[in-house]
C-alpha positions as CSV (number, residue, x, y, z in Angstrom):
1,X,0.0,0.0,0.0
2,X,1.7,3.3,-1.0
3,X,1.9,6.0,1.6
4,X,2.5,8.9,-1.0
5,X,-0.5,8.0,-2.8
6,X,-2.2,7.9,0.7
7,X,-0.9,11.2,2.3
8,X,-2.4,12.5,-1.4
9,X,-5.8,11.5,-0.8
10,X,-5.2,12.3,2.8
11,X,-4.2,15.7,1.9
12,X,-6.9,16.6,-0.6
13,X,-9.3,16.0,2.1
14,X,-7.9,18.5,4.2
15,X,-8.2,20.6,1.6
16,X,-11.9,20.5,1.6
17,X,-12.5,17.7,-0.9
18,X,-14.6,15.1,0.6
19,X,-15.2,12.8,-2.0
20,X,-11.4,12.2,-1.5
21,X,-12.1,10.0,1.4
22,X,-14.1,7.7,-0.4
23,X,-10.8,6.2,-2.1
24,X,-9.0,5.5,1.2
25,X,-12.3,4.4,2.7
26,X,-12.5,1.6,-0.2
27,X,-9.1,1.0,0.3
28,X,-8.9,-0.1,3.7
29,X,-12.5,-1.0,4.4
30,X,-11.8,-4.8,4.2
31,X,-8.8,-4.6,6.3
32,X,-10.5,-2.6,9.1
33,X,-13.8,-4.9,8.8
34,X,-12.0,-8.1,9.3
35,X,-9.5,-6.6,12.4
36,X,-13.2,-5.6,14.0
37,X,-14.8,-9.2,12.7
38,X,-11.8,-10.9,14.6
39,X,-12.2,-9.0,17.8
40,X,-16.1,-8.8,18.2
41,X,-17.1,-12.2,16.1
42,X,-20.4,-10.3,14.9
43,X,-20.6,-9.5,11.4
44,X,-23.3,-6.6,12.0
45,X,-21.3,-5.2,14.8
46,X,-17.9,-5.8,12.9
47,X,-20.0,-3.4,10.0
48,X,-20.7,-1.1,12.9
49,X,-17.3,-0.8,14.2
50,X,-16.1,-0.7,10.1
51,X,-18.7,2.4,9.5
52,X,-17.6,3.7,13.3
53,X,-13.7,3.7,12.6
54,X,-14.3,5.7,9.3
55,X,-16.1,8.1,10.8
56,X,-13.8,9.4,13.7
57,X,-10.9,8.9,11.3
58,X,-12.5,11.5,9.3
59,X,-12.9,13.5,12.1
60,X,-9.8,13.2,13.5
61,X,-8.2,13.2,10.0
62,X,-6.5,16.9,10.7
63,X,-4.4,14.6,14.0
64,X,-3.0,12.4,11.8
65,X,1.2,13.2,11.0
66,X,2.1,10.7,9.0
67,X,5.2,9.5,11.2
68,X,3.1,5.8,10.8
69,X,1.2,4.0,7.7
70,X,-2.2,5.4,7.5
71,X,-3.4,1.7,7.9
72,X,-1.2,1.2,11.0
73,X,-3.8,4.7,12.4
74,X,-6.5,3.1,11.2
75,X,-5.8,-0.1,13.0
76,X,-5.2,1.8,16.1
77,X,-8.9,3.8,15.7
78,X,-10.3,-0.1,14.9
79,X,-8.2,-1.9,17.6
80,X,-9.3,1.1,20.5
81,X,-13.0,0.6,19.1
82,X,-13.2,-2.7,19.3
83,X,-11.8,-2.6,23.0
84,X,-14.1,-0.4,24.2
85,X,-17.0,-1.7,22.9
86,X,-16.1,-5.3,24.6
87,X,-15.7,-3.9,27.6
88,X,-19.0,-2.4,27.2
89,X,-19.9,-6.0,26.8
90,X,-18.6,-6.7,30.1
91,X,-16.1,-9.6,28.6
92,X,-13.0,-10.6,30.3
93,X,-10.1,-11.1,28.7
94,X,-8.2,-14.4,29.5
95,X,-4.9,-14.8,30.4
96,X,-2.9,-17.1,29.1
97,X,-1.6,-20.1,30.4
98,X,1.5,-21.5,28.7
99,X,0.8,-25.0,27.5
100,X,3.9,-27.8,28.1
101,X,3.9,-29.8,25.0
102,X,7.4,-32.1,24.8
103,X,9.7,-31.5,22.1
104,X,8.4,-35.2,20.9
105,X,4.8,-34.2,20.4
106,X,5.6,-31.2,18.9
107,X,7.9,-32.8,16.1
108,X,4.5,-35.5,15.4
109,X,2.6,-32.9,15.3
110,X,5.0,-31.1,12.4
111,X,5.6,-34.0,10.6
112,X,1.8,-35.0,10.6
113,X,0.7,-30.7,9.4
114,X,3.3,-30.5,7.0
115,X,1.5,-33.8,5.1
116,X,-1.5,-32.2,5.1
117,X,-3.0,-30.7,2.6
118,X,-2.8,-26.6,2.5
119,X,-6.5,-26.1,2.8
120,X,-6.4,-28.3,5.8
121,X,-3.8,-26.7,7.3
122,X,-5.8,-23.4,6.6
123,X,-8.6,-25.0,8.7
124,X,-6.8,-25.9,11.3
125,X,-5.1,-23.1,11.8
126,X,-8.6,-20.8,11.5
127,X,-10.1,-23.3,14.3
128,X,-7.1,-22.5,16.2
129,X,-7.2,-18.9,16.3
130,X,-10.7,-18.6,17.1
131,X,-10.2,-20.5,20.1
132,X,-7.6,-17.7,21.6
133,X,-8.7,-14.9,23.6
134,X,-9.9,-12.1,21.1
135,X,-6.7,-10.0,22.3
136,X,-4.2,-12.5,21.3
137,X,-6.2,-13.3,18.1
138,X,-5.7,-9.9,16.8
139,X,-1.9,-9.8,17.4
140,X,-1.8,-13.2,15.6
141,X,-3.8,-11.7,13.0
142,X,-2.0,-8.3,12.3
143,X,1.5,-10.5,12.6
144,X,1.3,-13.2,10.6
145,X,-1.6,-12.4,8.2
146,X,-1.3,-8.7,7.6
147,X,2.2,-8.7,8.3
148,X,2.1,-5.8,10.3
149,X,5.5,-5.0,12.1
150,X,5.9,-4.9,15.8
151,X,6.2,-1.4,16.0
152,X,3.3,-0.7,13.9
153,X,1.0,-3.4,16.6
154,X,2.8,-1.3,19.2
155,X,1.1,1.8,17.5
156,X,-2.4,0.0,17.2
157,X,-2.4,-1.8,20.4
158,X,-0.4,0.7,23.1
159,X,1.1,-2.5,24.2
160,X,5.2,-2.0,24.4
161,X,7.0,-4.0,21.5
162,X,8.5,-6.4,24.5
163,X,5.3,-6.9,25.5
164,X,3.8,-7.7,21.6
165,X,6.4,-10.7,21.4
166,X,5.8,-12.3,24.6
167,X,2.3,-12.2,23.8
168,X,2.7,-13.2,20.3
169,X,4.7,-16.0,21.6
170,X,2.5,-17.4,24.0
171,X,0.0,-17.5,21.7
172,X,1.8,-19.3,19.1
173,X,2.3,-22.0,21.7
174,X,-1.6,-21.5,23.1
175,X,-2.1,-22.4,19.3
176,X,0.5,-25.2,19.3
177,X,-1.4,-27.2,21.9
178,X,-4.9,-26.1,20.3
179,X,-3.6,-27.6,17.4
180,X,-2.3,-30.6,19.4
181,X,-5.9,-31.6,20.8
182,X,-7.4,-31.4,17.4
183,X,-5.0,-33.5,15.5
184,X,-4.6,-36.0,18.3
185,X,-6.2,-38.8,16.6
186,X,-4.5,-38.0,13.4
187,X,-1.2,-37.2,14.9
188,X,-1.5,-41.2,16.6
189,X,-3.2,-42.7,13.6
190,X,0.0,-42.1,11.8
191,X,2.6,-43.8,14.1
């Protein structure tokens, strides 16, 4: 996604030329939908928080400085959004517990997922993810599928960059023994 051509649109708004915002508004809407999808599992409210995020990043357009992607601000509007509105909700965000899987079962598992088919590993791996707390879903989700950098989830999330990996880490293994449980009988079918 080109910044320049961003910060063009970005600046023609500011300029008074509404219809401007239209282009990054179809430019980003799937990316911000899908963040707020992730984080509040409801399609309609996922539209809400879609249509919500646009509009205060049209109001607040004149605080954006461009030191960060426009997507990465975005994100942050979406990410802050989402948060609220789940705590509105009154839903607890889990901790995570670190799962012990040996060095053995780990290696089965591998050799067992990197047989499978890719659009099984795609399932699994989707099964996986919506069984993690919705916070450590959406760092999974801007890492690894919109390859976001840790800085620019630092940006979204106001979580330190320290903090991003340890999470991101734990979750990986979270999703390790997720992925464990579910393949069991495949994983011993095998050997």
């Amino acid at each position: 996604m080109n910044k320049n051509e961003d910060l063009y649109y970005i600046d023609s708004v500011r300029k008074g030329n509404v219809q401007a915002f239209s282009y990054l508004v179809e430019k980003y809407q799937k990316l911000v939908y899908t963040l707020a999808l992730k984080l509040l599992k409801k399609p309609e409210e996922a539209e809400e928080m879609a249509q919500d995020t646009f509009i205060k990043a049209y109001q607040k357009l004149h605080t954006y400085e461009g030191k960060s992607k426009f997507s990465t601000w975005l994100y942050s509007i979406t990410y802050n959004g989402c948060i609220s509105e789940l705590r509105k909700q009154r839903i607890d965000f889990k901790s995570l517990d670190d799962q012990r899987i040996s060095d053995q079962d780990e290696q089965r598992m591998h050799d067992y997922y990197s047989e499978a088919r890719k659009e099984d590993q795609e399932k699994y791996l989707n099964l996986a993810l919506e069984k993690l707390p919705e916070d450590d879903q959406v760092l999974v989700t801007l890492y690894y599928y919109e390859g976001q950098s840790m800085d620019e989830i630092s940006e979204i999330t106001g979580l330190t960059v320290s903090n991003i990996k340890i999470k991101i880490h734990r979750a990986r293994k979270k999703m390790y023994g997720l992925l464990h449980e579910m393949l069991h009988e495949e994983i011993y079918t095998l050997l």
